[in-house]
C-alpha positions as a Markdown table, in Angstrom:
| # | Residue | x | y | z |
|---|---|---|---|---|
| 1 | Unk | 0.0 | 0.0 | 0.0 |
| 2 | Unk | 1.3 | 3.1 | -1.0 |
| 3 | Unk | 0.8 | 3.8 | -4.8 |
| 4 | Unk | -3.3 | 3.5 | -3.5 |
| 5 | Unk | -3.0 | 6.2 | -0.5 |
| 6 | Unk | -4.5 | 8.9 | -2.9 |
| 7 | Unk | -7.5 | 7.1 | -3.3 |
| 8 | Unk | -8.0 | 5.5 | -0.2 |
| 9 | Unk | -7.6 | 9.3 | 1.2 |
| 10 | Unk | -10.4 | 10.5 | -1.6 |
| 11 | Unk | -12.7 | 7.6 | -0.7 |
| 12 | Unk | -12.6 | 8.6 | 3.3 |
| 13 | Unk | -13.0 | 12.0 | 2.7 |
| 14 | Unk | -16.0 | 11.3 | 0.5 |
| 15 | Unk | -17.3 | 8.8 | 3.4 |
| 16 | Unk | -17.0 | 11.4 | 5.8 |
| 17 | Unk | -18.8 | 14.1 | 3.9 |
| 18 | Unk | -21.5 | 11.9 | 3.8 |
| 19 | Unk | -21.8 | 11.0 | 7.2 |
| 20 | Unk | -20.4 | 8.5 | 7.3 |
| 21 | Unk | -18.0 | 8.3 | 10.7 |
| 22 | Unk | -17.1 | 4.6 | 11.4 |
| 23 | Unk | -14.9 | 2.7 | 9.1 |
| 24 | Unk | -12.6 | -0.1 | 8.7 |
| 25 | Unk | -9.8 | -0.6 | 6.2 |
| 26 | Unk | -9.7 | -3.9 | 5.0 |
| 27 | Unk | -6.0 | -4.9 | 4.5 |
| 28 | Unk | -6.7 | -7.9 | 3.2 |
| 29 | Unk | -4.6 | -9.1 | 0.6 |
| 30 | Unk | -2.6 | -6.1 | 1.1 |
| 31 | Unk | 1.5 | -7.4 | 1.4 |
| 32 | Unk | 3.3 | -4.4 | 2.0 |
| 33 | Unk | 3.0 | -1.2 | 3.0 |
| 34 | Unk | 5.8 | 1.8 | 3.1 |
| 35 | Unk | 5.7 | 5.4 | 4.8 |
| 36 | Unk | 3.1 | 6.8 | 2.1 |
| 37 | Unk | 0.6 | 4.0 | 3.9 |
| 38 | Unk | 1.2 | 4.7 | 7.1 |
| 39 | Unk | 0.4 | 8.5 | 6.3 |
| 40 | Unk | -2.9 | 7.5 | 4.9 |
| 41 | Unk | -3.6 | 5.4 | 7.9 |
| 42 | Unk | -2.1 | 8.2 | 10.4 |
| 43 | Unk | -4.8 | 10.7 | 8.2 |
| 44 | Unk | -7.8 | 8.6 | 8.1 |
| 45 | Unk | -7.6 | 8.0 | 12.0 |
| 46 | Unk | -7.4 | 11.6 | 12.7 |
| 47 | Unk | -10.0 | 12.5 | 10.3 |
| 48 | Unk | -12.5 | 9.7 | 11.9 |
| 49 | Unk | -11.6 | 11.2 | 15.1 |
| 50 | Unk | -12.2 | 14.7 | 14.6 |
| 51 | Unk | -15.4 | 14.0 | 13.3 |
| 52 | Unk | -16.5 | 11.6 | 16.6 |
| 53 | Unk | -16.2 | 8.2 | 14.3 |
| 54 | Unk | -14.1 | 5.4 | 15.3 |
| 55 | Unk | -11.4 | 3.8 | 12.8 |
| 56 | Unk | -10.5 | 0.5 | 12.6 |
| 57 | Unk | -8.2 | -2.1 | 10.7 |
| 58 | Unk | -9.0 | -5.6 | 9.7 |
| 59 | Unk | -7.0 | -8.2 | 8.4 |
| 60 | Unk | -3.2 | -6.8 | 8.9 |
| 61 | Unk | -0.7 | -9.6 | 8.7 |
| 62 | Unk | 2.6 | -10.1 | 8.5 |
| 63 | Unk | 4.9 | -7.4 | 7.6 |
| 64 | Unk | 2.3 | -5.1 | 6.9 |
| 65 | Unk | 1.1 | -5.7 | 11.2 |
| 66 | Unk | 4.8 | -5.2 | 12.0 |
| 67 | Unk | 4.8 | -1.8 | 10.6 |
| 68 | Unk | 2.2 | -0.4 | 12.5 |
| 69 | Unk | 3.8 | -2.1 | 15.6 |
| 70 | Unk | 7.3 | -0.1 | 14.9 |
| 71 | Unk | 5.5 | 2.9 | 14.0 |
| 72 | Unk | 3.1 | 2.4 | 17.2 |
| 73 | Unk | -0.3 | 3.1 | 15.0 |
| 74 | Unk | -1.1 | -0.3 | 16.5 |
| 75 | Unk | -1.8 | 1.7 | 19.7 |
| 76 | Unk | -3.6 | 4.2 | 18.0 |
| 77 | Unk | -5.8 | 2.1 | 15.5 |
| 78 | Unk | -7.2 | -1.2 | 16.7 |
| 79 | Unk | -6.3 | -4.4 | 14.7 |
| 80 | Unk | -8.9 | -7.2 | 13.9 |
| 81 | Unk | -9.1 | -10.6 | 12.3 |
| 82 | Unk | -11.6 | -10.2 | 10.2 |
| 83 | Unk | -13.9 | -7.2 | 8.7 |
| 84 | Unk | -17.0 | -8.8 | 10.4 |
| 85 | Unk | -14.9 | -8.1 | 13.8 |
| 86 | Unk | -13.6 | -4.7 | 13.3 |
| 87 | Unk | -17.4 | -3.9 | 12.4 |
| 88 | Unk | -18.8 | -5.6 | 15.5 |
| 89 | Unk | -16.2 | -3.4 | 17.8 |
| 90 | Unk | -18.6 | -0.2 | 16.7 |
């Protein structure tokens, strides 16, 4: 993830226009992610917060769960196993 940011930062923004205050970011699939992705994720979370939404990530494995441990999002943004998990956290 990284290339994708732009979008994902265009989708949220359109989500939050619309109301729409509590999302999760499927990472599913997802293998990597560099600096660019962890400024997306760093901007959605404040974004949901400022607005009184919750954020939350599903699916993070691997390398892509050790970066946000060493960047310490994982303390920021709670991690789930599954979408259907992150949603029933709400």
């Amino acid at each position: 993830m990284g290339r994708d940011s732009q979008q994902v930062e265009n989708t949220v923004t359109d989500l939050l226009q619309r109301g729409r205050i509590n999302l999760v970011l499927d990472l599913a699939g997802v293998d990597g992610i560099d600096s660019t992705g962890v400024g997306m994720v760093s901007f959605t979370f404040s974004k949901v917060k400022e607005r009184g939404g919750h954020f939350r990530v599903a699916s993070g494995e691997g390398s892509v769960r050790e970066v946000f441990r060493v960047t310490l999002l994982d303390t920021l943004v709670p991690f789930h196993e599954s979408v259907d998990a992150a949603v029933a956290s709400f």
